[in-house]
VMD Tcl script that draws the C-alpha trace (Angstrom):
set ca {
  {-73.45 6.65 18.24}
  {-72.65 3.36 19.69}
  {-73.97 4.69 23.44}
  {-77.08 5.73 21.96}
  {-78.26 2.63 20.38}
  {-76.76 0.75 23.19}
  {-79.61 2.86 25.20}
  {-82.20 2.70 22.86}
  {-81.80 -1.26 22.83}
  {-82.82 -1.12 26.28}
  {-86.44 -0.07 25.53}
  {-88.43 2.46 26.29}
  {-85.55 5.03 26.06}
  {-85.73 8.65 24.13}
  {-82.20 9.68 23.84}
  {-81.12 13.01 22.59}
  {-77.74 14.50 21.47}
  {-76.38 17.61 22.10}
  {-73.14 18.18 19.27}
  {-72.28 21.45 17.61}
  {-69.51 19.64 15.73}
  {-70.61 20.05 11.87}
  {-67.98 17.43 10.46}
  {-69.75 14.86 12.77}
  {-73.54 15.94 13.52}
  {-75.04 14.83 10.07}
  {-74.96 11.15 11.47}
  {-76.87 12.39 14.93}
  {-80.10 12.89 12.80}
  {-80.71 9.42 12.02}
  {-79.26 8.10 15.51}
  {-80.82 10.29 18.02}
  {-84.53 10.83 18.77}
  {-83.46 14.72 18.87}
  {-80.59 17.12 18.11}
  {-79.62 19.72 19.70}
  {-76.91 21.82 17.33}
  {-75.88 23.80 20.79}
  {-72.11 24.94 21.60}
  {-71.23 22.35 24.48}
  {-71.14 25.25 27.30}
  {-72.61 25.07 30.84}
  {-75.46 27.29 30.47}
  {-76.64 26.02 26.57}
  {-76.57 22.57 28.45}
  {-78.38 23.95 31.63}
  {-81.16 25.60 29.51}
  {-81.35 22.29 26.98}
  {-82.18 20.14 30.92}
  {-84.16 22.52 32.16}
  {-86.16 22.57 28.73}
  {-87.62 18.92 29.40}
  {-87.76 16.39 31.86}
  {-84.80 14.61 31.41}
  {-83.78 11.31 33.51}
  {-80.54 12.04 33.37}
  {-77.09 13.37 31.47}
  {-74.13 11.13 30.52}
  {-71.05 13.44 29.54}
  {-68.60 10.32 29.20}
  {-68.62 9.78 25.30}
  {-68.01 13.95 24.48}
  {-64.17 14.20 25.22}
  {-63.29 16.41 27.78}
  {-65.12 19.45 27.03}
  {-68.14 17.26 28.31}
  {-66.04 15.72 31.20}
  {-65.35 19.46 32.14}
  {-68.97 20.19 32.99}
  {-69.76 17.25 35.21}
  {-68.93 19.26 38.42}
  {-70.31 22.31 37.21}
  {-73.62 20.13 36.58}
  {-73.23 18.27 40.16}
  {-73.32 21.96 41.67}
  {-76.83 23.29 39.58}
  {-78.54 20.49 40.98}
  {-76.69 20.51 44.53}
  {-78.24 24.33 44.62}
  {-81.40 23.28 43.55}
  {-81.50 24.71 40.01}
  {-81.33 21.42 38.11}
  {-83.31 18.48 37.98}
  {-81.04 15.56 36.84}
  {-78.71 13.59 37.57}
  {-75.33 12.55 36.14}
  {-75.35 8.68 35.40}
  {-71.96 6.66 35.45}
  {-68.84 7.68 36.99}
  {-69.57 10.64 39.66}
  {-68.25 14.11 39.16}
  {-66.07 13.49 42.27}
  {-64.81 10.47 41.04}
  {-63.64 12.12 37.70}
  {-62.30 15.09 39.79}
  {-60.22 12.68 41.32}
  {-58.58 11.28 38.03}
  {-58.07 15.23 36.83}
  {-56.95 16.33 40.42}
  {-53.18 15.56 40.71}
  {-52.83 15.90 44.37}
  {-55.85 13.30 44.88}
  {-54.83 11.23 42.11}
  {-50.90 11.08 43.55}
  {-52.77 9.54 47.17}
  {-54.84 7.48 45.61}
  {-52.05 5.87 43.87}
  {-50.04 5.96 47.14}
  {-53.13 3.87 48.97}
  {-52.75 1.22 45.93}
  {-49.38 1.16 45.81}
  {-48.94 1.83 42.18}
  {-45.78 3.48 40.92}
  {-45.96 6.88 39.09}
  {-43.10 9.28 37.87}
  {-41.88 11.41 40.45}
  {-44.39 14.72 40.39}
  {-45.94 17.64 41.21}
  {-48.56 20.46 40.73}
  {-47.00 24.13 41.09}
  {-49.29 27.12 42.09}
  {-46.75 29.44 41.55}
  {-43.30 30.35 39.51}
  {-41.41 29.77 42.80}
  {-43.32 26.11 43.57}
  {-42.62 25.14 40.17}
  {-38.58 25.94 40.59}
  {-38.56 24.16 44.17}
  {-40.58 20.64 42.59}
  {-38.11 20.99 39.91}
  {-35.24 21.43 42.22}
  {-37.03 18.16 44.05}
  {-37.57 16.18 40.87}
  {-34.59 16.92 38.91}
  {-34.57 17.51 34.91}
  {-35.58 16.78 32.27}
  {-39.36 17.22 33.50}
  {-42.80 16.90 31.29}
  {-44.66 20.01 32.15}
  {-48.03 20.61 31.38}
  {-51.41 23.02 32.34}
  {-54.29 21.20 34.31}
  {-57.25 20.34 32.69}
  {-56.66 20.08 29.18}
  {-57.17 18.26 26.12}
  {-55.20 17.07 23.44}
  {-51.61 17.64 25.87}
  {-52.40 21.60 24.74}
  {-49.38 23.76 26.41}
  {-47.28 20.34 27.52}
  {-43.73 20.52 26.39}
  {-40.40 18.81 27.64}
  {-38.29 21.44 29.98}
  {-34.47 20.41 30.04}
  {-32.96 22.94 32.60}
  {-34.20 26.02 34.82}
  {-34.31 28.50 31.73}
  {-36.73 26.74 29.84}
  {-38.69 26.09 32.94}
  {-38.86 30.00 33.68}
  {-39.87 30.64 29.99}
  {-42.58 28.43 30.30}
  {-43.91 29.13 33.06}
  {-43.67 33.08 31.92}
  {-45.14 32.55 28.24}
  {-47.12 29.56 27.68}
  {-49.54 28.92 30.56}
  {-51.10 31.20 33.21}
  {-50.38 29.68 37.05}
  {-53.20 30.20 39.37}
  {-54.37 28.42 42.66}
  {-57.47 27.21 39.53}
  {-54.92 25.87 37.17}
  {-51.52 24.76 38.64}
  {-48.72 23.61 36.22}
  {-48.43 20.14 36.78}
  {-44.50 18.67 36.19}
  {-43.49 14.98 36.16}
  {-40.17 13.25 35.87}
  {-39.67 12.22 32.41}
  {-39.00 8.59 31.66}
  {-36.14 8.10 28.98}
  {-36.70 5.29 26.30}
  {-39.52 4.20 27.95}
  {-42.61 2.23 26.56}
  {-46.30 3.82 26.52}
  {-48.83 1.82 27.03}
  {-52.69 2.91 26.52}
  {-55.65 0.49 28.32}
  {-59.47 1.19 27.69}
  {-61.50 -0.76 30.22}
  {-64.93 -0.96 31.57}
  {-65.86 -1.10 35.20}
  {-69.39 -1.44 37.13}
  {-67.98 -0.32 40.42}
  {-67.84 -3.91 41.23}
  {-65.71 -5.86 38.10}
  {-63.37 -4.58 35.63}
  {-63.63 -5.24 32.20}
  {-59.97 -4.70 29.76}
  {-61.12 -4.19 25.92}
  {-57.08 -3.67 24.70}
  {-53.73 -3.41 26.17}
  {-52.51 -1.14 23.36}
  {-48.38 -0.89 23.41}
  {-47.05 2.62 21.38}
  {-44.72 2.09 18.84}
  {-43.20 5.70 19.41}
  {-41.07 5.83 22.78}
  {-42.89 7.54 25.84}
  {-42.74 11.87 25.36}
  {-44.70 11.22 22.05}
  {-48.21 12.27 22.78}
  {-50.25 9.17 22.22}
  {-52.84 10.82 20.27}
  {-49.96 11.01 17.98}
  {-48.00 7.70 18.46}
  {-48.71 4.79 16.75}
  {-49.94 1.66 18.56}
  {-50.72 -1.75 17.93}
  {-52.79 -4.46 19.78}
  {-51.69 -6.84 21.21}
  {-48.85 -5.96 22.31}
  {-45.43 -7.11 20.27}
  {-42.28 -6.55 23.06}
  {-43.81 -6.98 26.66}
  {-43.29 -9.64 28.47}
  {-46.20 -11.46 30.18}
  {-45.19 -10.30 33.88}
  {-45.62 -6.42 32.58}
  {-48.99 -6.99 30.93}
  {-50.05 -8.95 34.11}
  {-49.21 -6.15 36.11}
  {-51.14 -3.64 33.49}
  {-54.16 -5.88 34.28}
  {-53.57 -5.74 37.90}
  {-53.18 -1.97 38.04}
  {-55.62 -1.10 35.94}
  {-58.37 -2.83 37.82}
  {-57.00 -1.66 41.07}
  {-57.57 1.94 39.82}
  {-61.07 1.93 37.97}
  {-62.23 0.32 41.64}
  {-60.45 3.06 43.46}
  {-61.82 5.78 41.29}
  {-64.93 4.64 41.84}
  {-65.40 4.56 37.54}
  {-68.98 3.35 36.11}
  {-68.42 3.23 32.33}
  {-65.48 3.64 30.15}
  {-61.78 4.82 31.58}
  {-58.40 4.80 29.89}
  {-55.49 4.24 31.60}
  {-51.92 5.35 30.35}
  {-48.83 3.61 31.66}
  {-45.13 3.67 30.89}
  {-42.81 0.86 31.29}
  {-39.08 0.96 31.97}
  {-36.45 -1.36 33.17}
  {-39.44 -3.67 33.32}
  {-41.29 -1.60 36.09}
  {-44.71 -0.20 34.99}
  {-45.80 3.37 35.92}
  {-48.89 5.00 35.66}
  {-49.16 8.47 33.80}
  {-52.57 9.15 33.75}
  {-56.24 7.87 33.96}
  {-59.31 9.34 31.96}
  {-62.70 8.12 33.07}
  {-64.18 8.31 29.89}
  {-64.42 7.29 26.59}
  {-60.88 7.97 24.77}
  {-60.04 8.45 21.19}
  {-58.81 4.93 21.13}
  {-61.78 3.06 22.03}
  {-63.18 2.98 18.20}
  {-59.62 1.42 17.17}
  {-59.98 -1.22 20.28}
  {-63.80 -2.24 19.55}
  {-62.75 -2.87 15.40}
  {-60.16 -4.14 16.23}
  {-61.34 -7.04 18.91}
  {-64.70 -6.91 18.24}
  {-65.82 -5.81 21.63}
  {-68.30 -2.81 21.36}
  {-66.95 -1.03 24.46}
  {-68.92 2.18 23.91}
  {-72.31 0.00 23.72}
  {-71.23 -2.24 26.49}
  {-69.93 1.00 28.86}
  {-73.61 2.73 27.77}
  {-75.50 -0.18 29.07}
  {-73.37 -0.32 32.57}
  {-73.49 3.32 33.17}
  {-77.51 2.92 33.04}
  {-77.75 0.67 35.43}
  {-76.53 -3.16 34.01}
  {-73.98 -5.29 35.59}
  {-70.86 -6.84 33.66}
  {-71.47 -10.20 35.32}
  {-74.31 -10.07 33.66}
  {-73.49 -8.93 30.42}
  {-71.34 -12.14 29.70}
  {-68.07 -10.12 28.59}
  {-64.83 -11.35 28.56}
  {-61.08 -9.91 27.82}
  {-60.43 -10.47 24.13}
  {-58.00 -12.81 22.72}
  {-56.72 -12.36 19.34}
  {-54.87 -14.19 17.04}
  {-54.41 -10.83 14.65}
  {-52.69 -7.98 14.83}
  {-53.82 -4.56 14.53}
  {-51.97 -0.96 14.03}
  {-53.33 2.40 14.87}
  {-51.62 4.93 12.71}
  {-52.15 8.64 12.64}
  {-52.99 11.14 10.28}
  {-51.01 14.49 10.48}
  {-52.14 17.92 8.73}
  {-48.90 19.03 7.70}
  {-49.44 18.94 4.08}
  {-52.00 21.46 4.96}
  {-50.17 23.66 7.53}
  {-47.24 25.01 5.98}
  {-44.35 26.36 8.34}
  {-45.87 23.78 11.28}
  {-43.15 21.61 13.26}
  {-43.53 18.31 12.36}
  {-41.46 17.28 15.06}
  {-43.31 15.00 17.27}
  {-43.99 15.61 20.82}
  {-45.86 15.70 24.02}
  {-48.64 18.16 22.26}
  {-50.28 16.28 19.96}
  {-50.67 17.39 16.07}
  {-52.53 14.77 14.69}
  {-56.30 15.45 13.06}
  {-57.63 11.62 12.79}
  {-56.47 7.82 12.50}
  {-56.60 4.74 10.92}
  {-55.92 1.07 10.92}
  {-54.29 -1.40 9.58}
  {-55.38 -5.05 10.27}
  {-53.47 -8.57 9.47}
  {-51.54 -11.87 10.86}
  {-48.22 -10.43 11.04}
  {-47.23 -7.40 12.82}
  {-45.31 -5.94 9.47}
  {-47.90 -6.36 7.23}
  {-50.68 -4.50 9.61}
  {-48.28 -1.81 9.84}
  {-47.60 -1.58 6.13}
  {-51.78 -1.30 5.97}
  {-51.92 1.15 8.74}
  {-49.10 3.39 6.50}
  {-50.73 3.11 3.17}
  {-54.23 4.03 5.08}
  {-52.77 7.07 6.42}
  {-50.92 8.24 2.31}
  {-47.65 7.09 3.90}
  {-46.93 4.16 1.63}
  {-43.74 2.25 2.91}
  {-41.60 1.65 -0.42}
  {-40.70 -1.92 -1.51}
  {-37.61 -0.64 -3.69}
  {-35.55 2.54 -4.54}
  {-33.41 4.82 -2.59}
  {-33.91 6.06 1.32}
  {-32.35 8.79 3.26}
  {-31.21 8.70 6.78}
  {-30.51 11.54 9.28}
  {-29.88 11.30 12.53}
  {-28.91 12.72 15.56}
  {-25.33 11.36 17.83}
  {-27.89 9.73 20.21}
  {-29.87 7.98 17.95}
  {-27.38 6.26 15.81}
  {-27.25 3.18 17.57}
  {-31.08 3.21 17.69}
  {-31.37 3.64 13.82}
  {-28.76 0.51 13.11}
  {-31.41 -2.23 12.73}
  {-33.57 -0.39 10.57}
  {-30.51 0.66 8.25}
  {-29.60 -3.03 8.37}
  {-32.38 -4.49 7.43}
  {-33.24 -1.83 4.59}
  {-29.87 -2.37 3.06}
  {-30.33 -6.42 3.32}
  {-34.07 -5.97 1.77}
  {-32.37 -4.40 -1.34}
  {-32.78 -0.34 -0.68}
  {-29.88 1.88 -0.82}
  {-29.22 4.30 1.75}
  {-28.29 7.99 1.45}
  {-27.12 9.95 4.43}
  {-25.72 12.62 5.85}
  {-22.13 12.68 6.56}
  {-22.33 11.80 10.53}
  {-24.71 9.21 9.82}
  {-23.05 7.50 6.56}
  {-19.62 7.35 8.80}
  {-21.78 5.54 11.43}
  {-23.46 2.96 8.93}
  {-20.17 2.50 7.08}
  {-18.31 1.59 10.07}
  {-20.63 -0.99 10.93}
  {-20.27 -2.36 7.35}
  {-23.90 -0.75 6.22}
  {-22.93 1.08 3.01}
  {-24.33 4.50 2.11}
  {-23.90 7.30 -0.08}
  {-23.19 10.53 1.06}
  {-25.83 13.85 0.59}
  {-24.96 17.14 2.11}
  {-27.26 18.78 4.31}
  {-29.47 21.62 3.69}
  {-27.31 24.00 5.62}
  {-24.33 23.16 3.85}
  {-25.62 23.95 0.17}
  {-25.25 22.74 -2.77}
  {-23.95 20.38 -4.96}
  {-26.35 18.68 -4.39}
  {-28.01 18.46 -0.67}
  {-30.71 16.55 0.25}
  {-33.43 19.15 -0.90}
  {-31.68 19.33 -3.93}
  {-31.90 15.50 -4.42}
  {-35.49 15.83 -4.11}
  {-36.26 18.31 -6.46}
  {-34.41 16.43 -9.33}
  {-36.85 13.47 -8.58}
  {-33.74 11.19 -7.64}
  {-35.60 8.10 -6.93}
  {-35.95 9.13 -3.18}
  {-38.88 6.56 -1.95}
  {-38.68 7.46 1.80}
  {-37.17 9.84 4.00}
  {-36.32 9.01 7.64}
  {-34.99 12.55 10.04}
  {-35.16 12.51 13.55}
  {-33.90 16.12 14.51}
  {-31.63 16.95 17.54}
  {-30.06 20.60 18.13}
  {-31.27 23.96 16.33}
  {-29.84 23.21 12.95}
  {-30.56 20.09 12.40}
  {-34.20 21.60 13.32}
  {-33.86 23.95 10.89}
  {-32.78 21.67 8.30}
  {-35.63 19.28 9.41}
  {-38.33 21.47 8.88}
  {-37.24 22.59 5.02}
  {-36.59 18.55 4.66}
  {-39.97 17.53 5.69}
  {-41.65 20.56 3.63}
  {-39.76 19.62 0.45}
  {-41.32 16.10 1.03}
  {-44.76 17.14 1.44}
  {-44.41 18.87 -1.85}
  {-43.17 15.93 -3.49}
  {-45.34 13.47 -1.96}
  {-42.31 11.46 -0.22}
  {-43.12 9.36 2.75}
  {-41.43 10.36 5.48}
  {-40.43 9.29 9.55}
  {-39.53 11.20 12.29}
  {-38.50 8.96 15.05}
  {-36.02 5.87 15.59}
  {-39.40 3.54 16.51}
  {-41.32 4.21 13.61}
  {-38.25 3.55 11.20}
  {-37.75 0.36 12.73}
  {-41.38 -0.49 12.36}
  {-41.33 0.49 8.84}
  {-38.04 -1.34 8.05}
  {-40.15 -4.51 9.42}
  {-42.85 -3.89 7.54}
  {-40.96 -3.66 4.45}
  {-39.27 -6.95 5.01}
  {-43.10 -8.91 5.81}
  {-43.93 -7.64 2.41}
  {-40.93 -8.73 0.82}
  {-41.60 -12.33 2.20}
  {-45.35 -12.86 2.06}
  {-48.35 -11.38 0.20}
  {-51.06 -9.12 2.51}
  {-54.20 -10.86 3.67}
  {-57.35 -9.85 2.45}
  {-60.50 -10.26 4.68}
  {-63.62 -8.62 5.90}
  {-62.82 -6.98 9.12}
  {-65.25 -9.48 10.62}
  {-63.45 -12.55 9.64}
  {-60.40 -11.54 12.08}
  {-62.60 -11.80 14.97}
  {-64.87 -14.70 13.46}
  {-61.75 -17.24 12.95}
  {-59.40 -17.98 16.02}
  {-57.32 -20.30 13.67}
  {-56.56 -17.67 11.26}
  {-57.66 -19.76 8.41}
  {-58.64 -17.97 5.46}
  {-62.24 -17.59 4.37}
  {-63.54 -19.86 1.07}
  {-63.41 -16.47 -1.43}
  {-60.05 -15.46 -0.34}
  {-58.21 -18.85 -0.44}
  {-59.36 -19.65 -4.41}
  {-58.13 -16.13 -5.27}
  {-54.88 -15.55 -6.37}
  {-52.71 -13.79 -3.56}
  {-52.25 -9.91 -3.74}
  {-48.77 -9.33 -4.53}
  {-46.25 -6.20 -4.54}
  {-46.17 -6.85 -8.38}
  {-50.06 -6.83 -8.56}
  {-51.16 -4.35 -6.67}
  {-53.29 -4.01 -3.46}
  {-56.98 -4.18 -2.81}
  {-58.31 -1.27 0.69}
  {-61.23 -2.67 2.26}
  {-62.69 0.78 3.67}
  {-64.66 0.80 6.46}
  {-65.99 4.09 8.16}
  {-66.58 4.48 11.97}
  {-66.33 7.92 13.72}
  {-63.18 9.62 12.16}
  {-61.49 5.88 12.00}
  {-60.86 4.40 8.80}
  {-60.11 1.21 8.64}
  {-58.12 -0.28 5.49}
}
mol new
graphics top color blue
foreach p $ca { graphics top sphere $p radius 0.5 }
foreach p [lrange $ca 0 end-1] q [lrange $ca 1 end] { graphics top cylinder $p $q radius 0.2 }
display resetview
């Protein structure tokens, strides 16, 4: 929508849709000089070209089904049966990005690290890069969306049953494998670039550890742990690539940081699902400005600059378990979320306890949580446990993870797991409406799977928030403490990018504060499938 009134803006521009997705198309009608309600295939959108004289085709702001058809496009008009042309980033350029074995050079000539990798045409080239890489390895189909098919192989026997059941290798569409980075940071950039200067809307750091998908990871801008030399060298990278691409318009870079070296993942030269959640949330609209660049403007000209904010601001996502019963709510490197929102504010805990509430994940301020665990993650869940049992919450456990608190002078009271009946285990606990305010289980091994996914049922049913990984917890447990401390700010979303000194507006500061004792006002905003509270 953005794109099209950026066009239309320029003058003398008829712009027309083509969108066949009914929970979105009723807003193309007012937007668009035309609609066409067509499935996004190559030969609907050959026939729709060929039906008028059009200047041109962008295929940037339709995900990748419409990224997908770019080279198909290029080669109509190559063979003369297609009159256009493809503005923005060339076809060859995005082939690039998608192509791994052109993508790993290009990196090579820019000297930018990536995770050791490599794209197997066969069952016996995917054993010898694994043998090359060593485990655990991120494996995944090319071309995709949505990280469809990708899972996390530990050893050769889940390699071989992947490669046998989920995925079809072909010399078309290898399987592509990557060393996996352990407790690493994710970090997503969307930028614009003119083929001449690079333009960063948000450096976006994930709150869930890298081998989360990040359509399913929380994020928040600006970053809150990286230190000024990594986001320097996010900058650096992530202009060196949209030059070397060769990207006109919108790209999205992901990266991974460990031990203080950044990596690059993967680049998408077009627009992502997080560039509605960077433009609200600086201000900068990146679709419009990427719109206007792709048709011919410059950047210099534009008068753009990186954003600098004195807020914070927390994507959080919306899952559709409630909905999908018998679904693994587990969260991995294939992504399960259905839409987003955002939470906005001053203080990192207080934007996150707004992004929660948005998403019908309300963070209690009181009451009783459990904890679960796995051996690895004890250590990570001891600062959240901490500070829940110094903000006044008491803790319930499992008997692995009560020993651990208790020995590091966190008390806890014990409940039984689900696997090792009754009286009474945790489901048990629920049921009899025990006070339980939030649940936090992050599964390892096949029971504690087991027991995770009759856990996480039995707290859809009684409408419990619940976490599933040591990140989130920890975010939560901050949040909690931020609203223990200080009220939440409430402000028209265009006040956070109107006031640098983060001064509160005239209404606001002659109201009385909103309290956990008073309640909470949602300022709802609506943009694409982002709401923003």
């Amino acid at each position: 929508m953005h794109a099209v009134k950026a066009l239309r803006e320029e003058g003398g521009v008829e712009v027309h849709i083509v969108n066949n997705n009914p929970e979105t198309v009723s807003t193309d009608y007012d937007t668009s000089d035309r609609l066409f309600f067509e499935p996004m295939t190559l030969e609907d959108v050959t026939n729709i070209l060929k039906s008028d004289n059009y200047a041109g085709v962008m295929v940037q702001f339709g995900g990748q089904n419409s990224v997908n058809l770019a080279l198909p496009l290029e080669r109509a008009v190559k063979s003369g049966n297609l009159n256009t042309k493809i503005f923005g980033t060339s076809p060859d350029a995005m082939d690039m990005a998608e192509d791994r074995d052109r993508f790993s050079q290009l990196l090579e000539e820019l000297e930018i690290p990536s995770p050791a990798n490599g794209s197997a045409y066969s069952e016996e080239e995917a054993f010898a890069i694994a043998e090359k890489i060593g485990f655990p390895l991120l494996v995944r189909p090319s071309y995709v969306l949505g990280g469809r098919a990708m899972e996390l192989v530990h050893d050769e026997v889940e390699l071989q049953t992947y490669i046998r059941e989920a995925v079809r290798v072909s010399r078309q569409h290898p399987v592509l494998l990557d060393s996996f980075l352990q407790n690493a940071i994710e970090i997503d950039v969307d930028a614009v670039c003119d083929g001449t200067d690079v333009l960063i809307g948000g450096i976006m750091e994930h709150i869930e550890e890298a081998g989360v998908h990040s359509g399913d990871s929380a994020c928040v801008i600006p970053s809150q742990s990286l230190t000024a030399d990594v986001i320097e060298t996010v900058r650096e990278y992530t202009k060196s690539l949209a030059l070397g691409i060769g990207v006109v318009g919108l790209i999205n870079i992901q990266f991974a940081v460990k031990d203080e070296v950044v990596y690059i993942l993967e680049a998408n030269p077009r627009a992502s699902r997080t560039v509605p959640f960077v433009s609200k949330a600086t201000g900068m609209p990146l679709a419009k400005i990427a719109a206007t660049v792709m048709f011919g403007r410059k950047l210099a000209d534009l008068g753009y600059t990186e954003p600098e904010m004195s807020h914070v601001a927390v994507k959080e996502v919306l899952l559709p378990f409630n909905k999908l019963p018998g679904v693994d709510t587990v969260l991995g490197p294939e992504m399960k979320s259905t839409g987003e929102v955002m939470g906005i504010d001053y203080d990192f805990g207080r934007a996150y306890y707004k992004a929660c509430l948005s998403a019908d994940n309300e963070l209690p301020l009181e009451g009783n949580v459990f904890i679960s665990v796995g051996t690895e993650d004890k250590e990570g869940i001891l600062p959240a446990a901490q500070n829940l049992h110094e903000l006044g919450l008491k803790i319930f456990g499992t008997t692995g993870t009560v020993a651990f608190l208790e020995s590091h002078g966190i008390p806890a009271s014990l409940v039984r797991k689900v696997q090792e009946g009754s009286p009474p285990n945790i489901i048990d606990v629920m049921r009899r409406g025990g006070d339980l305010r939030l649940i936090i289980n992050a599964p390892s091994g096949k029971y504690s799977r087991q027991d995770h996914v009759r856990i996480m049922r039995a707290a859809l049913d009684y409408n419990i928030p619940y976490i599933t990984t040591i990140q989130a917890a920890n975010a939560a447990a901050q949040a909690i403490r931020s609203l223990k401390k200080d009220s939440i700010t409430i402000e028209p979303l265009s006040h956070y990018h109107a006031d640098p000194k983060n001064q509160l507006s005239p209404f606001f500061a002659t109201t009385p504060p909103f309290t956990a004792a008073s309640g909470y006002m949602l300022l709802a905003e609506e943009s694409g499938h982002l709401r923003i509270a």
